[in-house]
Biopython code that builds the backbone (N, CA, C, O; Angstrom):
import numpy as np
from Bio.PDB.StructureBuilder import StructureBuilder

atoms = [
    (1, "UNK", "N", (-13.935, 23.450, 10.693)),
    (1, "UNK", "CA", (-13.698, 22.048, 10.419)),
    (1, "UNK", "C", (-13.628, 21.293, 11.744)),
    (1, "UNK", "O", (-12.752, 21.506, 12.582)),
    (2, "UNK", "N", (-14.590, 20.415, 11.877)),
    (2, "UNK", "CA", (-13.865, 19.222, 12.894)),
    (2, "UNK", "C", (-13.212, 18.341, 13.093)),
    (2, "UNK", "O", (-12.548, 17.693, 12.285)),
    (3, "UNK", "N", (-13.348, 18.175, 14.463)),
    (3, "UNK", "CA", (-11.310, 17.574, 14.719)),
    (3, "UNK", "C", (-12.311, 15.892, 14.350)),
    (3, "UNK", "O", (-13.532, 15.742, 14.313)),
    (4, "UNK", "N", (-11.128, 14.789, 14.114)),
    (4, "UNK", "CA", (-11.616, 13.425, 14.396)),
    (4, "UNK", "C", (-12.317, 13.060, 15.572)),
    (4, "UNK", "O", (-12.247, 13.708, 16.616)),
    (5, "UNK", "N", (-13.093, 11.877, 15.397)),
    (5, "UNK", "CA", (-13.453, 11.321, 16.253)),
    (5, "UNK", "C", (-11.901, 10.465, 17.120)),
    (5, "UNK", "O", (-10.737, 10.330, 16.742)),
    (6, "UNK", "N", (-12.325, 10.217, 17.858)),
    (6, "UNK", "CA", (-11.310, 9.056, 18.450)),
    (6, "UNK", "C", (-11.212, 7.734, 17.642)),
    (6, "UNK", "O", (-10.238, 7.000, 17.473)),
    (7, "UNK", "N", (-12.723, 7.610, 17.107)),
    (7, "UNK", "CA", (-12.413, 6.300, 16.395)),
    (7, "UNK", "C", (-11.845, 6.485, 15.053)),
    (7, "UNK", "O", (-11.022, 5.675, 14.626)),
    (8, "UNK", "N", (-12.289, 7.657, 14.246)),
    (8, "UNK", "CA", (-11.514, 8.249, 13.024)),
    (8, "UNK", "C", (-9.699, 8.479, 13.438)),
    (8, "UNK", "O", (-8.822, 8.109, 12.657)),
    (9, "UNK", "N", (-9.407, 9.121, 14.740)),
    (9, "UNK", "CA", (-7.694, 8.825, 14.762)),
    (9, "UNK", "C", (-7.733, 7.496, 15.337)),
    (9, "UNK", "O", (-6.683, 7.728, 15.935)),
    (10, "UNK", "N", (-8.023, 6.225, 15.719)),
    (10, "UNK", "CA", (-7.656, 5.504, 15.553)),
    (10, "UNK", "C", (-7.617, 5.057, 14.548)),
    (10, "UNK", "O", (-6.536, 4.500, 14.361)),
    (11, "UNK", "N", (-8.310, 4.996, 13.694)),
    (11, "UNK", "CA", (-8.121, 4.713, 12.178)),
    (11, "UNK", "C", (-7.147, 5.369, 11.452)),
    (11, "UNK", "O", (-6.327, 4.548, 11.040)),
    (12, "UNK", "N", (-6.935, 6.292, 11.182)),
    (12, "UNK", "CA", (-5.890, 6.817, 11.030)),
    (12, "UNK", "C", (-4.543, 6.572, 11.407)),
    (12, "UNK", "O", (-3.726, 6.545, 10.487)),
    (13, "UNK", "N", (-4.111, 6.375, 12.647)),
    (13, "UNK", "CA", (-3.395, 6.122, 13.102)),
    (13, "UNK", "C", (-2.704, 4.404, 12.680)),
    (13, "UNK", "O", (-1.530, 4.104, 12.466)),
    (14, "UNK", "N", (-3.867, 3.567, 12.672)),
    (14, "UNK", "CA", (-3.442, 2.350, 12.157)),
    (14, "UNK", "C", (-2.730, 2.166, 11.000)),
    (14, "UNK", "O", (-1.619, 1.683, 10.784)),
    (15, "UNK", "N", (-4.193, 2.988, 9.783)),
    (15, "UNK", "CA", (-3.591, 3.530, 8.386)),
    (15, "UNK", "C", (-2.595, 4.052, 8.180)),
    (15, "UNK", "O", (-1.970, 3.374, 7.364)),
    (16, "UNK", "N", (-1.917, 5.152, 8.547)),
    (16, "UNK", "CA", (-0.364, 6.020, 8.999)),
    (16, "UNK", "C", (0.365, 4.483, 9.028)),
    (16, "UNK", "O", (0.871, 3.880, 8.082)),
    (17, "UNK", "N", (0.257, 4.128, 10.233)),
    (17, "UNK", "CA", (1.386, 2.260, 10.465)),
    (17, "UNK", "C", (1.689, 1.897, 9.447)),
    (17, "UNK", "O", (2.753, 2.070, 8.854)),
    (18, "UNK", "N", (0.308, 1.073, 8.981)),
    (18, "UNK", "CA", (0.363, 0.160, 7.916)),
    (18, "UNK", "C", (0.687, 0.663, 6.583)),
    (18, "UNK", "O", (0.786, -0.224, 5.734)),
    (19, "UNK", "N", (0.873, 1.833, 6.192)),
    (19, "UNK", "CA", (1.185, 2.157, 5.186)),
    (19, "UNK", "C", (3.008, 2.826, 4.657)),
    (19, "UNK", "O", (3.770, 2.887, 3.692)),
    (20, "UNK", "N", (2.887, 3.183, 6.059)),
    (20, "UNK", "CA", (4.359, 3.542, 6.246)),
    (20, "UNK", "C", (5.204, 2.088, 6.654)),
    (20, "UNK", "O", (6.399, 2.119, 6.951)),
    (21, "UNK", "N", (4.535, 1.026, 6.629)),
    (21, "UNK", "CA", (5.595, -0.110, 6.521)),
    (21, "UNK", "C", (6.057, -1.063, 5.485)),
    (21, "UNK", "O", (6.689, -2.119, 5.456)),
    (22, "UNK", "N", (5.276, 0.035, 4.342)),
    (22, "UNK", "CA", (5.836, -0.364, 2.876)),
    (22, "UNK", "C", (6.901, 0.312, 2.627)),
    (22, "UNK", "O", (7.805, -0.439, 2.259)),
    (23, "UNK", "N", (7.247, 1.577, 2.669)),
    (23, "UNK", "CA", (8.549, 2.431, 2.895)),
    (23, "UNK", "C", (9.653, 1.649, 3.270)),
    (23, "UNK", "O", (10.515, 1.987, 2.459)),
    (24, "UNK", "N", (10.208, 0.693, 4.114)),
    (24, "UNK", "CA", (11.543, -0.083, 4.371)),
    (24, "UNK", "C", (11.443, -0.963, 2.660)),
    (24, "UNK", "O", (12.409, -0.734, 1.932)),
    (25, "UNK", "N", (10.609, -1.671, 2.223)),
    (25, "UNK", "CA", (10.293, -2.911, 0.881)),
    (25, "UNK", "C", (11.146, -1.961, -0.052)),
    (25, "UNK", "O", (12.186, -2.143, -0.685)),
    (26, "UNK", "N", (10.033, -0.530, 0.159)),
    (26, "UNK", "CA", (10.156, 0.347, -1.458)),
    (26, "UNK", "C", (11.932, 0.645, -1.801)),
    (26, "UNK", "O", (12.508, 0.470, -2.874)),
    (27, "UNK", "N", (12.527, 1.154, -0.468)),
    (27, "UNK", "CA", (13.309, 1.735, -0.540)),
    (27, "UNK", "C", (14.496, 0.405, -0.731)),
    (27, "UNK", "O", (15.234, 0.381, -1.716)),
    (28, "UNK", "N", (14.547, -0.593, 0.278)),
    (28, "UNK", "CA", (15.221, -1.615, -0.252)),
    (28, "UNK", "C", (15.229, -2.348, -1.615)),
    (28, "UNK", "O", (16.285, -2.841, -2.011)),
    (29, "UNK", "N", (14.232, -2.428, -2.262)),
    (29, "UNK", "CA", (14.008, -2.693, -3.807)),
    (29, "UNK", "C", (14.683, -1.790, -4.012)),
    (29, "UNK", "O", (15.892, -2.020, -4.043)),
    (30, "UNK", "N", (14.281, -0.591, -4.207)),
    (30, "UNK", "CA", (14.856, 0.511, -4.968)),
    (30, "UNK", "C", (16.542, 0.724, -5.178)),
    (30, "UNK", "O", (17.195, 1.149, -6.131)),
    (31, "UNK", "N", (16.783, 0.412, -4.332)),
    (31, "UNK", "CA", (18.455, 1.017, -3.765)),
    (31, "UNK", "C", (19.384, -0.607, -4.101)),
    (31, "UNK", "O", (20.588, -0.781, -4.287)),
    (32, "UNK", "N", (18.472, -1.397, -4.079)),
    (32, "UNK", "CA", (19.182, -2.875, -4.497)),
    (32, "UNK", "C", (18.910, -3.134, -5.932)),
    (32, "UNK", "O", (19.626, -3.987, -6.458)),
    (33, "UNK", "N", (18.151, -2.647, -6.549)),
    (33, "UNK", "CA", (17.322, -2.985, -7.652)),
    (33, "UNK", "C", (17.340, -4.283, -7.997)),
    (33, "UNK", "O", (17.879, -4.829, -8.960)),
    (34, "UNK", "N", (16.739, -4.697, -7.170)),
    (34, "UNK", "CA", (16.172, -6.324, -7.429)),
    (34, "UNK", "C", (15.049, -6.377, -6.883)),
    (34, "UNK", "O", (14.842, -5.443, -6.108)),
    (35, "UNK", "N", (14.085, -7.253, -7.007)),
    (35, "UNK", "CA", (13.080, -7.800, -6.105)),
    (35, "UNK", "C", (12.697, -8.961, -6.826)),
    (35, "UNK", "O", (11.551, -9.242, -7.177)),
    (36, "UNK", "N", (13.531, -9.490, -6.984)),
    (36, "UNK", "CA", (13.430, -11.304, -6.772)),
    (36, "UNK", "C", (13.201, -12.101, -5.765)),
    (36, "UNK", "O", (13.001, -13.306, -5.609)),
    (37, "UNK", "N", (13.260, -11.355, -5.247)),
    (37, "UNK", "CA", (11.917, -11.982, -3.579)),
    (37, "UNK", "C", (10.907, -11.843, -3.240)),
    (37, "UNK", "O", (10.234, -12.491, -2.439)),
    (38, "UNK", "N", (10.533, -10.327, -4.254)),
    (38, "UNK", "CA", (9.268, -10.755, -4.016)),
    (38, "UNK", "C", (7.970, -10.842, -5.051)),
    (38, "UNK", "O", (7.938, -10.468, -6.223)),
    (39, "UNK", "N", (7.000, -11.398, -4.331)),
    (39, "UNK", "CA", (6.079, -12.273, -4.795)),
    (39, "UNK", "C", (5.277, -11.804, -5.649)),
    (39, "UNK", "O", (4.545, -11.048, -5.011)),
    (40, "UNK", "N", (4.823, -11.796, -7.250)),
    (40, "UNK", "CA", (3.981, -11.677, -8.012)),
    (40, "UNK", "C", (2.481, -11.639, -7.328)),
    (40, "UNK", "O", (1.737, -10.669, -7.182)),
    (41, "UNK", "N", (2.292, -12.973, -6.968)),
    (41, "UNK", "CA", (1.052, -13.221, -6.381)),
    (41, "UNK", "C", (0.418, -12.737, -4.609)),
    (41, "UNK", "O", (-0.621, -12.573, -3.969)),
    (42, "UNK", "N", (1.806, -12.689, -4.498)),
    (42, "UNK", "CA", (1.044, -12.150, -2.904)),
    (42, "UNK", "C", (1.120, -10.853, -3.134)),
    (42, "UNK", "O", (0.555, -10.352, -2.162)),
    (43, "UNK", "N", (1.561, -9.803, -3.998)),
    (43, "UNK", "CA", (1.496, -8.287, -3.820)),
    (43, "UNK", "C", (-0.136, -8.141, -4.681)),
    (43, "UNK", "O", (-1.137, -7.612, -4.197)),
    (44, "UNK", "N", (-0.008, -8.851, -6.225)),
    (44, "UNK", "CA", (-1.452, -8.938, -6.696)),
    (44, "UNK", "C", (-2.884, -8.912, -5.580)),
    (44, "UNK", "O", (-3.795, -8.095, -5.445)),
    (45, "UNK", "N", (-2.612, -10.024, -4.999)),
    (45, "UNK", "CA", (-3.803, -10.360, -4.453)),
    (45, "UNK", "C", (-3.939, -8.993, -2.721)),
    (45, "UNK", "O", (-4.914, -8.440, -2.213)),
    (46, "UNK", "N", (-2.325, -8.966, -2.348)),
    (46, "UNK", "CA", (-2.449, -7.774, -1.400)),
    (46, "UNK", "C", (-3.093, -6.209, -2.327)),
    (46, "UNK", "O", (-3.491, -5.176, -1.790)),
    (47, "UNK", "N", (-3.030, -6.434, -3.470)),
    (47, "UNK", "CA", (-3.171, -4.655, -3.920)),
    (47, "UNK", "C", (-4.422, -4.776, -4.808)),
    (47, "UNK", "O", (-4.834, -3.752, -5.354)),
    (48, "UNK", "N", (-5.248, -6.292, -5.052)),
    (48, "UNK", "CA", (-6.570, -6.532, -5.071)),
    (48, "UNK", "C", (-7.387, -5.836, -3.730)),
    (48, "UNK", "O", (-8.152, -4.873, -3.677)),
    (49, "UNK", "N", (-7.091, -6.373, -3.120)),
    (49, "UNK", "CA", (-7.639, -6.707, -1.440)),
    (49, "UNK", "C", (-7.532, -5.373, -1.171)),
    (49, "UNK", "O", (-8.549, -4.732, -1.434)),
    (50, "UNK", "N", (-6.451, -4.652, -0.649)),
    (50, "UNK", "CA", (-6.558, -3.069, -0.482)),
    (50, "UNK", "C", (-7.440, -2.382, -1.581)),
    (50, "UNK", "O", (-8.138, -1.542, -1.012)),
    (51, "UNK", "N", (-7.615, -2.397, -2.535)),
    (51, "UNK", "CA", (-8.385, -1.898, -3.990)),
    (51, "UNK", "C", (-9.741, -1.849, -3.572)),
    (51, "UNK", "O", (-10.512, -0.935, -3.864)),
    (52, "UNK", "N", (-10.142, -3.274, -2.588)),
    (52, "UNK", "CA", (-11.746, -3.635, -2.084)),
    (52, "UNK", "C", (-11.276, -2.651, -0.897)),
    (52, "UNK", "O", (-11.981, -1.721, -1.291)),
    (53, "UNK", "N", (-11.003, -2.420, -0.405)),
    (53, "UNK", "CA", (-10.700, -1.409, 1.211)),
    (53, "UNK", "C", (-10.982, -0.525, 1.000)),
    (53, "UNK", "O", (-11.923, 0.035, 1.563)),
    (54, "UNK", "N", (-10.178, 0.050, -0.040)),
    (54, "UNK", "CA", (-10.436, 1.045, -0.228)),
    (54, "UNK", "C", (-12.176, 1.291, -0.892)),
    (54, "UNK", "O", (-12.878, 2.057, -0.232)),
    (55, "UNK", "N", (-12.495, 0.962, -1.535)),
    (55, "UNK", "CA", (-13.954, 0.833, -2.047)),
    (55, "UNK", "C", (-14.865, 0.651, -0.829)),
    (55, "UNK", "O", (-15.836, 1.405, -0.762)),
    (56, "UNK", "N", (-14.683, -0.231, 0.120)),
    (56, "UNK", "CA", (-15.221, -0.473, 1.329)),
    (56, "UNK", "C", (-15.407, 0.865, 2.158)),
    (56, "UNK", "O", (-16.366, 1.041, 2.909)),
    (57, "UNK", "N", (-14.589, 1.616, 1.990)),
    (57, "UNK", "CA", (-14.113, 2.612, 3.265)),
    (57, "UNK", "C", (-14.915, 3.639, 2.396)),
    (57, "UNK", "O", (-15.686, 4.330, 3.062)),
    (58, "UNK", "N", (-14.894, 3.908, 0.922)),
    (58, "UNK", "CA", (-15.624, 4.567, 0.079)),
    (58, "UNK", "C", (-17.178, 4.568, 0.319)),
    (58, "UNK", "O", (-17.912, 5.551, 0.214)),
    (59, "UNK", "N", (-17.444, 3.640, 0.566)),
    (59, "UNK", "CA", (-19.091, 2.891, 0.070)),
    (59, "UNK", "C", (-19.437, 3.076, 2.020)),
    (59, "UNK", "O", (-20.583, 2.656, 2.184)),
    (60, "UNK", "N", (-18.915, 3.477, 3.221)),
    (60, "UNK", "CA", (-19.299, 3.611, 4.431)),
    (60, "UNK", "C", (-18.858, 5.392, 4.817)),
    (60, "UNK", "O", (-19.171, 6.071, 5.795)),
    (61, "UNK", "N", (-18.207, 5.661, 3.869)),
    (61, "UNK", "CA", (-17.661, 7.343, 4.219)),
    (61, "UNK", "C", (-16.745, 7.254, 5.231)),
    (61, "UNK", "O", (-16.724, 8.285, 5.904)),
    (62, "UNK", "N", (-15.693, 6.090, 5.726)),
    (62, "UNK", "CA", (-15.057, 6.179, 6.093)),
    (62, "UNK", "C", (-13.369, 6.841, 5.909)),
    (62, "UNK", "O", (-12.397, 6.104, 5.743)),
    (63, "UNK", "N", (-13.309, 7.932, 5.960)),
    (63, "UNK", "CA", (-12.343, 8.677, 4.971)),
    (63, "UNK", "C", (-10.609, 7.840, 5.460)),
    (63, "UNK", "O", (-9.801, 7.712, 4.539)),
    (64, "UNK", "N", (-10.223, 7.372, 6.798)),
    (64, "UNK", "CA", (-9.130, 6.762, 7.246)),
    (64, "UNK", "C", (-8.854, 5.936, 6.390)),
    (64, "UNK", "O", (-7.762, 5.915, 5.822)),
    (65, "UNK", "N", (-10.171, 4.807, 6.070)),
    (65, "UNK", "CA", (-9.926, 3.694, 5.546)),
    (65, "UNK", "C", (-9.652, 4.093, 3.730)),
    (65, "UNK", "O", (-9.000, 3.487, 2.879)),
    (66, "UNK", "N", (-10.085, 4.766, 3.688)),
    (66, "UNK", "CA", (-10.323, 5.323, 2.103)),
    (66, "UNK", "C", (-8.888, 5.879, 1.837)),
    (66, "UNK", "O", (-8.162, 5.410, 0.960)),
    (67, "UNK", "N", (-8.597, 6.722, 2.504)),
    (67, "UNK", "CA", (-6.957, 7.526, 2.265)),
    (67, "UNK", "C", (-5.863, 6.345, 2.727)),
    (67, "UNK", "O", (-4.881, 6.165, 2.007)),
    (68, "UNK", "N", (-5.992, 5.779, 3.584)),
    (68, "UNK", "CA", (-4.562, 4.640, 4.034)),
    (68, "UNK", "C", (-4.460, 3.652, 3.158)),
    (68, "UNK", "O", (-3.426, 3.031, 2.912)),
    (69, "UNK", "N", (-5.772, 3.446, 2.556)),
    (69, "UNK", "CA", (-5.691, 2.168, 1.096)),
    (69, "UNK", "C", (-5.210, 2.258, 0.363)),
    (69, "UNK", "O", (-4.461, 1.427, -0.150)),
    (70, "UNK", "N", (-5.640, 4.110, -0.228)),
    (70, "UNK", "CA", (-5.220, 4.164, -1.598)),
    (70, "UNK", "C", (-4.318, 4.861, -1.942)),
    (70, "UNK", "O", (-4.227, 5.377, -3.055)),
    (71, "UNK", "N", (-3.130, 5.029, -0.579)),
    (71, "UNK", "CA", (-1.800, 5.537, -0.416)),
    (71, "UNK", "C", (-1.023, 4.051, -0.518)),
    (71, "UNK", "O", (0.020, 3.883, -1.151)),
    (72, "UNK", "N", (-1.821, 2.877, 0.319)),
    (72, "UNK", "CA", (-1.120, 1.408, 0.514)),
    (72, "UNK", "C", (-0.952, 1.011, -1.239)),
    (72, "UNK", "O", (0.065, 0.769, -1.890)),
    (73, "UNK", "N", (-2.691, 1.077, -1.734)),
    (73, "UNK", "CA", (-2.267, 0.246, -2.725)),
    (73, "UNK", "C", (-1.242, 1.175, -4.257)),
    (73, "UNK", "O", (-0.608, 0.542, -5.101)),
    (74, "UNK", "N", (-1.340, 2.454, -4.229)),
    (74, "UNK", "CA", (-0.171, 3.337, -5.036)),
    (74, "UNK", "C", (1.348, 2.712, -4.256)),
    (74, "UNK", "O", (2.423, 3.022, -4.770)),
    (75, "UNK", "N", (1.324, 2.011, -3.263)),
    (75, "UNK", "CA", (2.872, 1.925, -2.698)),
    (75, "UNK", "C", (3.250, 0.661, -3.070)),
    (75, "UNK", "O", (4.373, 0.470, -3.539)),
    (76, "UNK", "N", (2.044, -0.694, -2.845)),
    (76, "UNK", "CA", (1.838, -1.895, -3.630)),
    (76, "UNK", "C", (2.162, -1.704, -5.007)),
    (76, "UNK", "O", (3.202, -2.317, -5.247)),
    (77, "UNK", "N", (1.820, -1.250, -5.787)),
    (77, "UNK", "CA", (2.195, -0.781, -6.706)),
    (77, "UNK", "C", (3.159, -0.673, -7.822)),
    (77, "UNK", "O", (3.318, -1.144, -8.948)),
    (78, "UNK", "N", (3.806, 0.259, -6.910)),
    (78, "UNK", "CA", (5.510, 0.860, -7.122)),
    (78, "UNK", "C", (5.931, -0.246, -6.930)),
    (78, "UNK", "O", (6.527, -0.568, -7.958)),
    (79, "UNK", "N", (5.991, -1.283, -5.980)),
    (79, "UNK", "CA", (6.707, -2.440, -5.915)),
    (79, "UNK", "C", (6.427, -3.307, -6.655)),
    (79, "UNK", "O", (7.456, -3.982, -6.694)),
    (80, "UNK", "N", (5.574, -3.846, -7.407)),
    (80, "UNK", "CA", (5.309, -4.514, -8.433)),
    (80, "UNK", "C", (5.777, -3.993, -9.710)),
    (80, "UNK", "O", (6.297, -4.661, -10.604)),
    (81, "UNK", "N", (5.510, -2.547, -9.718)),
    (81, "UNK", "CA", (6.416, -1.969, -10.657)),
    (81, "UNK", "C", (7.945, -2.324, -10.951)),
    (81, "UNK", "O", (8.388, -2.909, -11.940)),
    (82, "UNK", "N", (8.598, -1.858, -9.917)),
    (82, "UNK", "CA", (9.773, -1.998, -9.700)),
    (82, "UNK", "C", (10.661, -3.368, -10.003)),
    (82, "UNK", "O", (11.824, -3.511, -10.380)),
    (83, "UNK", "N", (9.278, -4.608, -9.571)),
    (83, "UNK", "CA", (9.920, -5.917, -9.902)),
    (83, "UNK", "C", (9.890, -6.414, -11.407)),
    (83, "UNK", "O", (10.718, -7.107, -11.998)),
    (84, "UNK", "N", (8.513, -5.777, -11.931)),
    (84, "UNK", "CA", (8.553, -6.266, -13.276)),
    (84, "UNK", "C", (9.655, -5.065, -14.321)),
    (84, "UNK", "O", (10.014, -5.380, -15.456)),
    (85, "UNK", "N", (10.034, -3.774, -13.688)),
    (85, "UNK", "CA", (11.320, -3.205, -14.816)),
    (85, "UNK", "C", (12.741, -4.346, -14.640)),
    (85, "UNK", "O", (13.385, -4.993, -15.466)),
    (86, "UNK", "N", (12.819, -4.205, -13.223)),
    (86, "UNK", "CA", (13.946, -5.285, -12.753)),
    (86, "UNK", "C", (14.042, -6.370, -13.285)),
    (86, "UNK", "O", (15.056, -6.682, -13.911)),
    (87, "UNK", "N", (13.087, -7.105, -13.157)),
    (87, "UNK", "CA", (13.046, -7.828, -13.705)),
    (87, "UNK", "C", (13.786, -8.645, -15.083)),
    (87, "UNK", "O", (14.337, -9.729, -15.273)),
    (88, "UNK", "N", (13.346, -7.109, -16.108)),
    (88, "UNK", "CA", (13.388, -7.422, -17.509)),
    (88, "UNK", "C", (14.910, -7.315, -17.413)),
    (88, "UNK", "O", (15.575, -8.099, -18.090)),
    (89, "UNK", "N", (15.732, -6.112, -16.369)),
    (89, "UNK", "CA", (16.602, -5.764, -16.727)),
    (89, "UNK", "C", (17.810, -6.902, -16.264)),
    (89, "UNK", "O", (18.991, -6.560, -16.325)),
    (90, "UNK", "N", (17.536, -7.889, -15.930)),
    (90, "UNK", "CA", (18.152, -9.235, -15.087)),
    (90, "UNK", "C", (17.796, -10.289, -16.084)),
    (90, "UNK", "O", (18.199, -11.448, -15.981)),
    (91, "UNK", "N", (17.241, -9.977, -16.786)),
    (91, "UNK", "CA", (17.086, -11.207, -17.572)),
    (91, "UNK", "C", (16.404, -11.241, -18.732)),
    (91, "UNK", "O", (16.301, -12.297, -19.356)),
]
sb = StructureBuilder()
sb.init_structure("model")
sb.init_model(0)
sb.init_chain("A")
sb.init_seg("    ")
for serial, (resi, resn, name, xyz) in enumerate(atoms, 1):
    if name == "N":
        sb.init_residue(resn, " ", resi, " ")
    sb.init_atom(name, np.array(xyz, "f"), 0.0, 1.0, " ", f" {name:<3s}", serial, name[0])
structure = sb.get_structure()
């Protein structure tokens, strides 16, 4: 098997970031069980948008972009999840 390119761990490496900075949201929702802050429409249109990334990264064989998306948008997700159980259970 070969190792990455440099430009594949930079990609990676970005992906790793950006995906692990949904982890502070998840866990604060979670442990507060609220997320009345946050946004219907900006997680939609963020876990649209990653959905095309991921397809993007699909459709070039870019495997970084393909795996960091569709770890982002399963984490997008959970948080939308989380707001619409909460939700119900608040009101």
């Amino acid at each position: 098997m070969d190792l990455p390119s440099p430009v594949d761990s930079l990609g990676l490496v970005a992906g790793c970031l950006t995906t692990i900075a949904f982890l502070p949201q998840i866990l604060k929702t979670y442990r507060s069980r609220s997320a009345e802050d946050v946004s219907y429409s900006m997680f939609i249109l963020f876990s649209l948008g990653v959905a095309l990334w991921g397809v993007y990264g699909w459709e070039i064989h870019a495997n970084p972009v393909i795996i960091s998306n569709l770890i982002t948008f399963v984490l997008a997700l959970s948080v939308l999840l989380m707001k619409v159980i909460f939700a119900k259970r608040e009101g």
